[in-house]
C-alpha positions as CSV (number, residue, x, y, z in Angstrom):
1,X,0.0,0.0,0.0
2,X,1.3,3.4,-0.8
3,X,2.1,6.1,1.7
4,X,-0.1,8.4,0.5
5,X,-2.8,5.5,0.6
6,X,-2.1,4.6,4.4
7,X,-2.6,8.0,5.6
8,X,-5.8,8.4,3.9
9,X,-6.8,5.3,4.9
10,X,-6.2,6.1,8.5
11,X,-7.7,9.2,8.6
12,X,-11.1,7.4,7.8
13,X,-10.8,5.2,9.9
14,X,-10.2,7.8,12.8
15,X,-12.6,9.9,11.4
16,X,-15.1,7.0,11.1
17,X,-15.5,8.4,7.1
18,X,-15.3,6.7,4.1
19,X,-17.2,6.0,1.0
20,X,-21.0,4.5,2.4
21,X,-22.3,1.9,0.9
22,X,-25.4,1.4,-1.0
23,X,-27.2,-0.2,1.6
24,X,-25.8,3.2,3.8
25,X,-30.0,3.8,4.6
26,X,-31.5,0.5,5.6
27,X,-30.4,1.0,8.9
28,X,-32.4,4.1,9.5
29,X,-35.5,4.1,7.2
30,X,-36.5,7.4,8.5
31,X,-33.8,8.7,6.5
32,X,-36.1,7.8,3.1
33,X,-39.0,5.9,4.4
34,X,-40.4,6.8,0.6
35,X,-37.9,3.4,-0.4
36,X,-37.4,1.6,2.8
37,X,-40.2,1.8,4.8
38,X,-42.9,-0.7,4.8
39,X,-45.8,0.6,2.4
40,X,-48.5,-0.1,5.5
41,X,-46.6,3.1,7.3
42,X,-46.7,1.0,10.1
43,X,-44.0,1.5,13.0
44,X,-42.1,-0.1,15.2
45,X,-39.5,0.1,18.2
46,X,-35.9,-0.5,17.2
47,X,-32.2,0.5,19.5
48,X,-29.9,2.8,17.6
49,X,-26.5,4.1,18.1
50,X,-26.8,7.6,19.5
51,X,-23.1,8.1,19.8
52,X,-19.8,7.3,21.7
53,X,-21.5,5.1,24.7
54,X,-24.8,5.6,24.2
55,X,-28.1,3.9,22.2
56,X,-31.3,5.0,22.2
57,X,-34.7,3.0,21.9
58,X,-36.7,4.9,19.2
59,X,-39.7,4.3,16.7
60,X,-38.9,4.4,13.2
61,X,-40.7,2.6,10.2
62,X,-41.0,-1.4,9.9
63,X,-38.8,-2.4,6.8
64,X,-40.1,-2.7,3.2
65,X,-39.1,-5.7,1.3
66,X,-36.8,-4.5,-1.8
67,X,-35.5,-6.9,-3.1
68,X,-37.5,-10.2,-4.8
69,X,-35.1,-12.6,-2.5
70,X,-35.9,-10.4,0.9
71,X,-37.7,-11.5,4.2
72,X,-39.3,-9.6,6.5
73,X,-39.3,-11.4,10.1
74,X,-41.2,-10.1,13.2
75,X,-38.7,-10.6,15.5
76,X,-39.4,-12.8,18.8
77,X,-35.6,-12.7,20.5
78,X,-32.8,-11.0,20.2
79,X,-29.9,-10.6,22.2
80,X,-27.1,-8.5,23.0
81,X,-23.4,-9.6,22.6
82,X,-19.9,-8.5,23.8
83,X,-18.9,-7.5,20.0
84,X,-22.2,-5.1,20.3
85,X,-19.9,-2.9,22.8
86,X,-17.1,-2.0,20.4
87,X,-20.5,-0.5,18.5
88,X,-21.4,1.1,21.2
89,X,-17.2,2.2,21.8
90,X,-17.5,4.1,18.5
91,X,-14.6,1.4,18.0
92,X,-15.9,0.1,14.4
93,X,-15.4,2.0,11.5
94,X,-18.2,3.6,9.2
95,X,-20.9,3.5,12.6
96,X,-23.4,6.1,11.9
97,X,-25.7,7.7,14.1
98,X,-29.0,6.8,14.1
99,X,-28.2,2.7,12.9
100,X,-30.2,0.2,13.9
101,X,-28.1,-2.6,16.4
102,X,-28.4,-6.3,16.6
103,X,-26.5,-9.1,14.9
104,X,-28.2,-11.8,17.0
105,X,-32.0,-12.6,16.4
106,X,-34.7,-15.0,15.8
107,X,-38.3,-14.5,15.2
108,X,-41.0,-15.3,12.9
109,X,-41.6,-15.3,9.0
110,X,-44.0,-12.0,8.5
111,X,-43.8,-11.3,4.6
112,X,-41.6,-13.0,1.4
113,X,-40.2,-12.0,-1.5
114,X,-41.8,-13.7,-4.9
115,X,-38.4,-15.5,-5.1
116,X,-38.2,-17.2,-1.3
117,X,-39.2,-20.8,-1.7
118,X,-37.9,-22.5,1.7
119,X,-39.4,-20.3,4.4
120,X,-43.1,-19.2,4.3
121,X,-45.1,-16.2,6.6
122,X,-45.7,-18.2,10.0
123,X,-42.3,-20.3,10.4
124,X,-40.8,-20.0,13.3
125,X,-36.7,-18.8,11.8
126,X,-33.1,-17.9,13.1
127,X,-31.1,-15.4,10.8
128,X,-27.8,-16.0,10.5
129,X,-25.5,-12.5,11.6
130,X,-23.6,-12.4,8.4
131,X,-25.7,-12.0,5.2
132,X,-24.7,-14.4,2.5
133,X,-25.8,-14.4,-1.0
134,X,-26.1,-18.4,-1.5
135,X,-24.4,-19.0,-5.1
136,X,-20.4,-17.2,-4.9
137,X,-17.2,-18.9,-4.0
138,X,-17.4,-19.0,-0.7
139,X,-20.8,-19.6,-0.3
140,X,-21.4,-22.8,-2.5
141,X,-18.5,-24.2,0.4
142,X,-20.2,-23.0,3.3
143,X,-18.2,-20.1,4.2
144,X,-20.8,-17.9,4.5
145,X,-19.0,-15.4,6.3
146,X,-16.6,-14.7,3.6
147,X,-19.6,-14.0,0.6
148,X,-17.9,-12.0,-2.2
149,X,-21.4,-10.2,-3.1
150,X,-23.1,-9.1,-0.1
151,X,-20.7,-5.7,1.1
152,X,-19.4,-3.6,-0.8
153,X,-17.3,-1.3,1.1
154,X,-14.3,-0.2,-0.3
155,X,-12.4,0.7,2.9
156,X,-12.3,-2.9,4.3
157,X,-11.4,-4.2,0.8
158,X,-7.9,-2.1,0.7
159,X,-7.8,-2.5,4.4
160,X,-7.8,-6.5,4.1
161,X,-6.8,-6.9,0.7
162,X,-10.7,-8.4,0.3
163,X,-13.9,-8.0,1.3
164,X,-15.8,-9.8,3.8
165,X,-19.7,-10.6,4.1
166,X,-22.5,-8.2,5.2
167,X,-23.2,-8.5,8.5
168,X,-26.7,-7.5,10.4
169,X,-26.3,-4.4,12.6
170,X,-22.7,-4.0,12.3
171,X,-22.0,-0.4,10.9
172,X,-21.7,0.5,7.2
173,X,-18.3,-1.2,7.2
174,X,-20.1,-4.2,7.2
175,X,-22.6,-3.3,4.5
176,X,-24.6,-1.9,6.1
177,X,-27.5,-3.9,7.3
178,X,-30.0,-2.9,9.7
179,X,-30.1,-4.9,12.6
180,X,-32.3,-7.3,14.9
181,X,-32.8,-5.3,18.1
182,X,-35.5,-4.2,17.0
183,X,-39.3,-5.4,16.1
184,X,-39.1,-6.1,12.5
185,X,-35.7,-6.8,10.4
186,X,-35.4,-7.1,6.7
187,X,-33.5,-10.3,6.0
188,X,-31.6,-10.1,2.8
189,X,-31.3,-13.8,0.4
190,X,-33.9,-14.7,3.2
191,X,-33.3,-18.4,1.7
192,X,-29.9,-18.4,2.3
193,X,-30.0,-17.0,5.7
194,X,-32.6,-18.3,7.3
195,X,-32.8,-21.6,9.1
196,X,-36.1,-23.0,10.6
197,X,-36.6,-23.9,14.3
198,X,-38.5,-27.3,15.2
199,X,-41.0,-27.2,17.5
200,X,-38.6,-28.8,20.2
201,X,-36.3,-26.3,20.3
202,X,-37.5,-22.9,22.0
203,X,-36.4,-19.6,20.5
204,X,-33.5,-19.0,23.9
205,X,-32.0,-22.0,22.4
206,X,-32.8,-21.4,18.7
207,X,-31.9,-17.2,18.8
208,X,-27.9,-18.4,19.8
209,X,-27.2,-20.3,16.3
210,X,-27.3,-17.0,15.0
211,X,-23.8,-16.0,16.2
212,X,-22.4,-17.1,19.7
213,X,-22.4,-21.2,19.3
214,X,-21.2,-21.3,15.5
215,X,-18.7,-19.0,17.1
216,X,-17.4,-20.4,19.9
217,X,-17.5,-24.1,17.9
218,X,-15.7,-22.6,14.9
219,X,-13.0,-20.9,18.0
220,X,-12.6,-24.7,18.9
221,X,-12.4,-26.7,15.7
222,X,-10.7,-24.1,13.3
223,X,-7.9,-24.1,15.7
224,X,-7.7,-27.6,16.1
225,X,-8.2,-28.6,19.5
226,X,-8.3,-32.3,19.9
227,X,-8.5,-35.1,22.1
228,X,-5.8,-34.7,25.2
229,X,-5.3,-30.9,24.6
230,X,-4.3,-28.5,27.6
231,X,-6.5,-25.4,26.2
232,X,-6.5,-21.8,27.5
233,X,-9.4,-19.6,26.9
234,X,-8.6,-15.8,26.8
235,X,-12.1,-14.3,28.2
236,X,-15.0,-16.0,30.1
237,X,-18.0,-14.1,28.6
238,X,-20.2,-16.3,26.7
239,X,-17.9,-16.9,23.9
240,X,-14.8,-18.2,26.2
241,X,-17.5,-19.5,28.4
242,X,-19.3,-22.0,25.4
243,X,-15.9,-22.5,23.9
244,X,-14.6,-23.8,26.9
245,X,-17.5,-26.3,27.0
246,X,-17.3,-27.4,23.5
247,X,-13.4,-27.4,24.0
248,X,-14.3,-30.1,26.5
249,X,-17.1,-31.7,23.8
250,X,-14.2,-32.4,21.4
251,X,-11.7,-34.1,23.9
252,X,-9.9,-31.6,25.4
253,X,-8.0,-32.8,29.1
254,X,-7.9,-29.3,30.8
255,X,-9.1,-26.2,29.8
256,X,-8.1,-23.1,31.6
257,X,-10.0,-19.3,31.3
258,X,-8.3,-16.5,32.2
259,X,-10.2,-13.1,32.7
260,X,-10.2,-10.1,35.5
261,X,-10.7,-6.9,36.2
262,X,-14.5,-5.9,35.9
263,X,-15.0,-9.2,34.4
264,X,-13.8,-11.6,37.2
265,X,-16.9,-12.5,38.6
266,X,-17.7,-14.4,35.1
267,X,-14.4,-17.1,36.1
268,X,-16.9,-17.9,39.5
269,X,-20.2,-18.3,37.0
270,X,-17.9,-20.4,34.5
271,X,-16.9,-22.8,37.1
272,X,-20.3,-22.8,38.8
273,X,-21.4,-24.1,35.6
274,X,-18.2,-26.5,34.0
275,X,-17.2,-27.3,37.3
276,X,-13.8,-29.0,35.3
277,X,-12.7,-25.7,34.2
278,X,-9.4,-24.2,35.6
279,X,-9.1,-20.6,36.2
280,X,-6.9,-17.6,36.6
281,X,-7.5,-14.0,37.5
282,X,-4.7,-12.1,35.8
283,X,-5.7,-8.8,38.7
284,X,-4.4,-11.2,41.6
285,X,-1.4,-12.8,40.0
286,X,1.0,-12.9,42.8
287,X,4.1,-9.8,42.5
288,X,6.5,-11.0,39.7
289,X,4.2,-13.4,38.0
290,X,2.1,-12.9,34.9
291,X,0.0,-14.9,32.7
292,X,3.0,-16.3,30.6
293,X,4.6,-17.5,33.9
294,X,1.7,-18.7,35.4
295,X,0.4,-21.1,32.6
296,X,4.0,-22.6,32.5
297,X,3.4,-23.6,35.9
298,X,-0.2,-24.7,35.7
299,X,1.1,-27.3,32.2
300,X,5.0,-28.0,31.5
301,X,5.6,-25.9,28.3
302,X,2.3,-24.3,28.5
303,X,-0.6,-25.4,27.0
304,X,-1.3,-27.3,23.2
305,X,-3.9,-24.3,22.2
306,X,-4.9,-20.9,22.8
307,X,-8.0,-18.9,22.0
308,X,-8.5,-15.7,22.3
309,X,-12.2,-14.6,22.6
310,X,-11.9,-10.8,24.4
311,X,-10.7,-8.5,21.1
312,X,-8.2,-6.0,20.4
313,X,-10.0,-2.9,21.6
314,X,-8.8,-3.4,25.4
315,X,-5.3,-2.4,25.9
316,X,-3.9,-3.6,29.2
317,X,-0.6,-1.5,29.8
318,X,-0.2,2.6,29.3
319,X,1.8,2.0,26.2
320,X,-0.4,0.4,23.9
321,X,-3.8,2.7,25.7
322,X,-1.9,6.0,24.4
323,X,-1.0,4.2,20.8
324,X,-5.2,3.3,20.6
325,X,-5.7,6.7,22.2
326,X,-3.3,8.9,19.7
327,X,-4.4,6.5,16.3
328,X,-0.9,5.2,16.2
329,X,-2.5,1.9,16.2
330,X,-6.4,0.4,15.9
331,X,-5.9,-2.9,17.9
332,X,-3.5,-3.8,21.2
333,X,-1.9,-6.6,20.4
334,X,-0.6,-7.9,23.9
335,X,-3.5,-10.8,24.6
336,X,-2.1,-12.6,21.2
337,X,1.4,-12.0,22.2
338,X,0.6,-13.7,25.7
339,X,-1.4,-16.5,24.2
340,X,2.1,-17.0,22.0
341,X,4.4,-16.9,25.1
342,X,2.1,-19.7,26.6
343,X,1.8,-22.3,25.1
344,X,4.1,-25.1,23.8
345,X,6.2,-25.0,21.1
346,X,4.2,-25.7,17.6
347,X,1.1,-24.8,20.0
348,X,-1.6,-23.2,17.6
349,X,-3.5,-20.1,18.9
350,X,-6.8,-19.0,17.3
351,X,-8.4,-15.1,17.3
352,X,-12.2,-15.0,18.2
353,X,-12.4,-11.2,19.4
354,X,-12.9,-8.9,17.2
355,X,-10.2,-7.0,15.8
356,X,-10.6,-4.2,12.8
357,X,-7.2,-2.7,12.0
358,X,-3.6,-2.4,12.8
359,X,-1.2,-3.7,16.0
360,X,2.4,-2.4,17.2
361,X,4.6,-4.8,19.0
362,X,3.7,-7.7,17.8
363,X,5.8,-10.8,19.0
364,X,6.5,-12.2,15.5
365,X,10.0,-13.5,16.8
366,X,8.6,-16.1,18.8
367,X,5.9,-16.6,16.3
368,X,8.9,-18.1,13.9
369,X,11.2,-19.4,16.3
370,X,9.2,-21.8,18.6
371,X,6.8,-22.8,15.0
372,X,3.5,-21.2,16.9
373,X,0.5,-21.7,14.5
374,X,-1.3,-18.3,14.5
375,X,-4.9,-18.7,13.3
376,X,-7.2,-15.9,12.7
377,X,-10.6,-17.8,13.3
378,X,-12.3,-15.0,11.4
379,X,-16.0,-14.3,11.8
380,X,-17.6,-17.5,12.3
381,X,-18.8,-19.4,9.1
382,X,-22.7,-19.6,10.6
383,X,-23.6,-21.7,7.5
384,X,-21.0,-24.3,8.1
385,X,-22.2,-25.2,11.1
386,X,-25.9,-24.3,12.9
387,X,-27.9,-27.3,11.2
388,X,-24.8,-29.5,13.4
389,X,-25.0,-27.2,16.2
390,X,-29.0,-27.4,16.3
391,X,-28.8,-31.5,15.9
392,X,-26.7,-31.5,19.2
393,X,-29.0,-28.9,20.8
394,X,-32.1,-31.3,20.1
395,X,-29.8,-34.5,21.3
396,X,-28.8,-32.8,24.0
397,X,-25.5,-32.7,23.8
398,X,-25.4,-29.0,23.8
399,X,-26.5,-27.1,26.6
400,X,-27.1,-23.4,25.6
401,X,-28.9,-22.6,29.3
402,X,-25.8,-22.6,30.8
403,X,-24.6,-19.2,29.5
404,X,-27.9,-17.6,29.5
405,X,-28.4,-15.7,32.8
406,X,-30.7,-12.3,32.2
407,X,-34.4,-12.2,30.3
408,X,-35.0,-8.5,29.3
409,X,-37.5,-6.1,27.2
410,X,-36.1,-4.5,24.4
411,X,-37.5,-1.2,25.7
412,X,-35.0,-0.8,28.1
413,X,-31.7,-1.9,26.0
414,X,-30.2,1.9,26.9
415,X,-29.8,0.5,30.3
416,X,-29.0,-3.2,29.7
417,X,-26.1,-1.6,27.6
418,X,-25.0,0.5,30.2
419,X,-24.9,-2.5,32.7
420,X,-23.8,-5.1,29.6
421,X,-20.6,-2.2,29.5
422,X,-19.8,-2.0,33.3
423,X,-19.9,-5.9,33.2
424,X,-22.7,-6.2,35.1
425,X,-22.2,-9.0,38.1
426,X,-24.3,-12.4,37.1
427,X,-25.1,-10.7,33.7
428,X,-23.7,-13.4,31.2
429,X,-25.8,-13.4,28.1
430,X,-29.1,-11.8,27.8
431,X,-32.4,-12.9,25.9
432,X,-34.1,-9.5,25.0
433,X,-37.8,-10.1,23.9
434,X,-40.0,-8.5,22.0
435,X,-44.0,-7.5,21.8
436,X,-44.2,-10.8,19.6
437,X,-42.4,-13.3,21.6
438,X,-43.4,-16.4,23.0
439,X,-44.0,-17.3,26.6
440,X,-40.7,-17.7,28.5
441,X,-39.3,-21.3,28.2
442,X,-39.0,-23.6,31.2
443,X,-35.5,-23.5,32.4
444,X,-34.9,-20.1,31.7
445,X,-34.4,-17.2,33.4
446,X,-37.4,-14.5,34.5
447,X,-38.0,-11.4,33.3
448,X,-35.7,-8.4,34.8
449,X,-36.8,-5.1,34.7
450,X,-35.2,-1.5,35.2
451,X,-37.9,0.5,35.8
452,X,-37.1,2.2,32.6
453,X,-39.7,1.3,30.1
C-alpha cells in the first residue's frame, strides 16, 4: 500500500468516514422511508446508536421488502453480545448515528419475496448475523462469512486486501445492514439465511445459532483442539464460556480461562457451571508473575492451544492505551502475544475477538522461532455449522442454558447496555424479547426489569 494510501486510509478510519455503501440507509429508514419503509406506514420500536456510549430505543418505520429474495421477520428474541460494545465504543469504522443494532435474532416469517421458496409467513426462523448471497465462491462451500457479493465497502477491501460478508447491525463497514434489536428486520437472500426452528427447540436455544455457538464451535475446531489438549481460553464471557464447553465436547484434558478486572466475577459463574474448568484471575497474580509464567506452571511448556475470545480494543498496559488513544494503532496486540508466550512450542492459537485494524509490538520472533501456528478464526462461518449445532441442541448434547443468565424487554436496552458495558455481576448473556415473543421457556431465566420502560 502506498504512503499516500495509508494516511488516507487512517484518517477514515479515525474519522469513522469513508465512501458508504449502498445499503448506507436500511439502517435508519427514516432517513427515506419513501424506499425503505414498509408501504402499510406501520411503525415499530428498534435501538440505535446515538453516539460514543450511548443507544437510544426509538420508533422508526417497519422495513419494506426491496428486493425479490428479501424476508421480513417479526422478531421474537434478540440478544445482545460482547462484539455489540465495540459498536457502542464508537470502535468500528463507518458506525453512523442513528443505525439500527443487533446481529443476533430470531423471530417469525412476516412477509416474502416472490423469489423465497424454503421459508413461508408463519415459520418460526433464526437469521444468520452475516448475510450471504447463497451462489459465490465461498458460499457454495459454506463459508458464508466470507460472501464476495453481499458488502461492498471499499475501505475494508484495501484495508484487508478483500472483502468480507455483510453483517446485520454491524455499521456500514459491514454493508450496512439494519439490525435485529428491533421489532421487525429485513432479511436479505432470506433463503440463504434463514434456518427453521422445530417445535422442540424454544427460541432461547434457537436465537444463539445466529452468532455465539457457531462461534465459539468454529474458535474450537478451526484451531484444532483435539483429544488430550491443555487449552486456554482468553475471556470467560459467553464466547470463552461455550468454547470452553465445546473445547471439553471435542476431547480436550484441561481447559483453563483467564479473565479479571470488571470481568472476574464471570471465572466464579464459568466454574459454577463446567465445574472442570481451571481458572486464573490475571488482577491477583501474585508480585513478579504474569500470565506467561503462570500457565508454564499450571502445564510444562504451557498449554497445546490458545484462543482468544476478548478483542483487540482493550489495551492492558499505558503504552499500547496512548497508541489506541493517539491513532498510532487500531488494535492492542498484547492478549495474542501472551497466548504465543504460553503455550508449547508448535502450540496453535486461534483469534475470536474482534479486531478491525492495525497492531504495534507484535511478537513475531517467537511466532517463527518456537513454530507457533497463529490462526485468525475469522468471523464465524454460521452456515458451516448451525444445522450440526441445532442436531446436538435437540440430542442434548449442547447445553445453551448454561450461558444464559438475564431475560430483558427490548425497551430498556439503553440500560442493559450501560450494565452489559460495566460488566454487570451475574449478567452473562441476555435474551431480549420483544412485543411478539413467545412465553418464557421452562429452564430459563425471568424477566428483569429497570424501571425504565
Amino acid at each position: 500500500m502506498a504512503l499516500s494510501q495509508a494516511a488516507n486510509l487512517v484518517e477514515k478510519i479515525l474519522g469513522h468516514g469513508g465512501t458508504a455503501t449502498t445499503e448506507q440507509n436500511l439502517t435508519n429508514p427514516d432517513r427515506n422511508p419513501g424506499k425503505y419503509a414498509d408501504p402499510s406506514g406501520e411503525k415499530m420500536k428498534a435501538l440505535v446508536w446515538n453516539g460514543k456510549n450511548s443507544v437510544k430505543v426509538i420508533e422508526t418505520f417497519k422495513p419494506a421488502k426491496i428486493e425479490d429474495s428479501d424476508v421480513i421477520v417479526k422478531v421474537t428474541g434478540s440478544t445482545v453480545c460482547g462484539s455489540d460494545l465495540h459498536l457502542y465504543h464508537g470502535a468500528v469504522v463507518e458506525l453512523q448515528k442513528g443505525d439500527i443494532l443487533g446481529h443476533e435474532f430470531c423471530g417469525i416469517v412476516d412477509s416474502v419475496g416472490p423469489n423465497i421458496s424454503k421459508v413461508k409467513p408463519g415459520d418460526r426462523v433464526v437469521c444468520s448475523f452475516q448475510i450471504a448471497c447463497g451462489t459465490c465462491m465461498y458460499c457454495k462451500r459454506k463459508l458464508s462469512s466470507q460472501c464476495e457479493n453481499t458488502n461492498d465497502n471499499t475501505i475494508e477491501n484495501i484495508m484487508y486486501g478483500g472483502r468480507t460478508a455483510g453483517m446485520l447491525g454491524y455499521s456500514h463497514f459491514t454493508g450496512g445492514y439494519a439490525g435485529g434489536q428491533a421489532e421487525y428486520v429485513r432479511v436479505a437472500y432470506g433463503d440463504v439465511n434463514l434456518l427453521k426452528l422445530p417445535e422442540d427447540v424454544p427460541d432461547e436455544k434457537g436465537l444463539y445459532l445466529s452468532d455465539v455457538l457457531s462461534t465459539s464451535w468454529n474458535a474450537v475446531v478451526d484451531t484444532g483442539v483435539k483429544e488430550g489438549d491443555v487449552v486456554a481460553i482468553w475471556g470467560a464471557g459467553p464466547i470463552g464460556h461455550m468454547a470452553a464447553a465445546m473445547s471439553f465436547m471435542e476431547g480436550a484434558s484441561r481447559v483453563i480461562i483467564i479473565d479479571g478486572g470488571a470481568g472476574s466475577w464471570r471465572l466464579d459463574y464459568v466454574k459454577s457451571k463446567l465445574p472442570k474448568v481451571e481458572t486464573v484471575n490475571f488482577t491477583d497474580l501474585a508480585s513478579g508473575e504474569n500470565i506467561v509464567s503462570t500457565l508454564k506452571k499450571m502445564e510444562h511448556g504451557g498449554p497445546d492451544v490458545a484462543i482468544e475470545c476478548v478483542a483487540g480494543e482493550y489495551a492492558k498496559g499505558w503504552a499500547h492505551y496512548f497508541e489506541m488513544l493517539t491513532g498510532a494503532e487500531t488494535d492492542t496486540s498484547e492478549i495474542i502475544n501472551e497466548m504465543i508466550m504460553s503455550v508449547k512450542s508448535f502450540g496453535r492459537c486461534g483469534i475470536t475477538g474482534v479486531y478491525v485494524g492495525y497492531t504495534n509490538h507484535f511478537n513475531i520472533g517467537s511466532l517463527m522461532e518456537r513454530g507457533i501456528r497463529l490462526i485468525g478464526n475469522g468471523q464465524a462461518p454460521v452456515h458451516l455449522y448451525w444445522e450440526g449445532l441445532l442436531k446436538k441442541i435437540q440430542e442434548g448434547k449442547l447445553d445453551v442454558y448454561q450461558m444464559l443468565s438475564h431475560r430483558v424487554k427490548l425497551d430498556e436496552l439503553e440500560k442493559v447496555y450501560e450494565l452489559y458495558n460495566a460488566r454487570e455481576k451475574g449478567m452473562q448473556k441476555i435474551y431480549v424479547e420483544t412485543k411478539f415473543s413467545q412465553p418464557r421457556a421452562e429452564g430459563t431465566p425471568e424477566l428483569t426489569t429497570y424501571g425504565t420502560a
